[in-house]
SENUGU-482219 format. One record per residue (C-alpha): x, y, z; residue in three letters. Coordinates in nm, 2 decimals, always signed. Example, Ala and Ser with C-alpha at 12.3 -4.5 7.8 and 13.67 -1.06 7.14 Angstrom:
2
+1.23:-0.45:+0.78:ala
+1.37:-0.11:+0.71:ser
END
This chain:
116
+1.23:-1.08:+0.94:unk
+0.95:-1.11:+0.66:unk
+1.04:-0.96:+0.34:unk
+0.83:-0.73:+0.12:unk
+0.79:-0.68:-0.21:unk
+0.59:-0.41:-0.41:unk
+0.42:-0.42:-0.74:unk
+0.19:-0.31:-0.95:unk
+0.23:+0.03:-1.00:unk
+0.24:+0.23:-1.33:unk
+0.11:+0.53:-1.53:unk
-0.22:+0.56:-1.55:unk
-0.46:+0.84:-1.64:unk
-0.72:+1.08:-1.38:unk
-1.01:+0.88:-1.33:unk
-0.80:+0.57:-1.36:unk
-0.82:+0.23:-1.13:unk
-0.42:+0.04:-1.00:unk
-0.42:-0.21:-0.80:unk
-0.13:-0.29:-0.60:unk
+0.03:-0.60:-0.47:unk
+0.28:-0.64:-0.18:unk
+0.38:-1.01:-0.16:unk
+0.54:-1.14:+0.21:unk
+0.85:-1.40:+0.20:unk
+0.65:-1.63:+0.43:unk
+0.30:-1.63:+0.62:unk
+0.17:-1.34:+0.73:unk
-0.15:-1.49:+0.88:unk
-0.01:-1.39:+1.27:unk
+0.06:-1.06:+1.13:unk
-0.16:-0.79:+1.35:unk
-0.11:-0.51:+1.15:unk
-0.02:-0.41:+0.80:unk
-0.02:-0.10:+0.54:unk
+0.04:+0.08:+0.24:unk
+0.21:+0.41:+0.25:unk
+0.31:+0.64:-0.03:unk
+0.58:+0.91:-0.07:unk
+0.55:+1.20:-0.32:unk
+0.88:+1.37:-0.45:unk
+0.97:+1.67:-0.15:unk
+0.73:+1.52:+0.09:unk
+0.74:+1.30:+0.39:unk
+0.57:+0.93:+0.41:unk
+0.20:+0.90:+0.51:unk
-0.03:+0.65:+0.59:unk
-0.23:+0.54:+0.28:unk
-0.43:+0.22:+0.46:unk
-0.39:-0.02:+0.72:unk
-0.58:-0.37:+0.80:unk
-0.55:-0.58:+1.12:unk
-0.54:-0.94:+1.12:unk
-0.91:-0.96:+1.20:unk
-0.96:-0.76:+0.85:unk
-1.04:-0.40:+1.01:unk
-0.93:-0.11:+0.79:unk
-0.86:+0.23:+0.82:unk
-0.76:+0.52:+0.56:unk
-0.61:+0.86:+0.53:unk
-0.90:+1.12:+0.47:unk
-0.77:+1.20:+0.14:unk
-0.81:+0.82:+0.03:unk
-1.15:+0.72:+0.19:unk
-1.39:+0.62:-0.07:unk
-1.15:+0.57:-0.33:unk
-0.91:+0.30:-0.23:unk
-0.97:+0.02:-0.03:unk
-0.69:-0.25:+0.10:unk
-0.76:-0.64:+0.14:unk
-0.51:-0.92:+0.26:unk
-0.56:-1.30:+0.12:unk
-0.36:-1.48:+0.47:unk
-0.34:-1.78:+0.22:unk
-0.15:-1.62:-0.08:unk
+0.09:-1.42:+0.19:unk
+0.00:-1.09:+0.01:unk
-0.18:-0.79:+0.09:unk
-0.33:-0.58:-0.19:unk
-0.44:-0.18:-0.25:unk
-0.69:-0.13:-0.51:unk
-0.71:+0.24:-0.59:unk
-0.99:+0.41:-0.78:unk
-1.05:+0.71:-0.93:unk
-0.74:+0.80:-0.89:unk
-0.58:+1.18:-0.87:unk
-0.28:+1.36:-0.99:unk
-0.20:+1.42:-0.65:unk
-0.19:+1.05:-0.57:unk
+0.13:+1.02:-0.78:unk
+0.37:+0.89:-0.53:unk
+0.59:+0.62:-0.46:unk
+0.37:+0.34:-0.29:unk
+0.47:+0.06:-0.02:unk
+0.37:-0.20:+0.24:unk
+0.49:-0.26:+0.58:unk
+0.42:-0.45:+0.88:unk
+0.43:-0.24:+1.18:unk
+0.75:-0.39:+1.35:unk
+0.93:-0.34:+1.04:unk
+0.83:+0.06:+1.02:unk
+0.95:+0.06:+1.37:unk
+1.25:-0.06:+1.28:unk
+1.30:+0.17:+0.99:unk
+1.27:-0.10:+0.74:unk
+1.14:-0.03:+0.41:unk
+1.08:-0.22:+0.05:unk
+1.18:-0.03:-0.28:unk
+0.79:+0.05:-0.32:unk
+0.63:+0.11:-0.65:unk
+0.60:+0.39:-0.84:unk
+0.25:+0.50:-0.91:unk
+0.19:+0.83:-1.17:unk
-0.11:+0.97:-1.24:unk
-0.11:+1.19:-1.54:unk
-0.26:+1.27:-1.86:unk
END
């Protein structure tokens, strides 16, 4: 089973740009499906973004506009670039594929906090 590690997260101010990283163990260029979700403290996981293997996208309304998810096949990593960001964005952020999130499995995530 691929493994998945987050990074990129940090403090950063309203109005602020992250962008995060989620590196596979090995290729993930047969991959169909993958995605960043986010947890905030006392609320359940949600869909952030998701991209297909043919590079079509798809966000949660509260993201649209702002952030915008990419996958480079060749590096094995998929990437979340989040602008403008909001306090209520503040959440513990991380990738999956889709078989994984079936199976239950997550990554640590990273930790994103927007604050000022």
């Amino acid at each position: 089973q691929v493994q998945l590690v987050e990074s990129g997260g940090g403090l950063v101010q309203p109005g602020g740009s992250l962008r995060l990283s989620c590196a596979a163990s090995r290729s993930i260029f047969y991959v169909y499906s993958m995605g960043w979700y986010r947890q905030a403290p006392g609320k359940q996981r949600e869909l952030v973004a998701t991209i297909t293997s043919s590079t079509n996208t798809r966000y949660a309304d509260a993201v649209k506009g702002r952030f915008t998810i990419s996958r480079d096949n060749a590096k094995n990593t998929v990437y979340l670039q989040m602008n403008s960001l909001k306090p209520e964005d503040t959440a513990v952020y991380y990738c999956n594929t889709e078989a994984r999130k079936i199976q239950g499995v997550w990554g640590q995530g990273t930790q994103v906090t927007v604050s000022s």
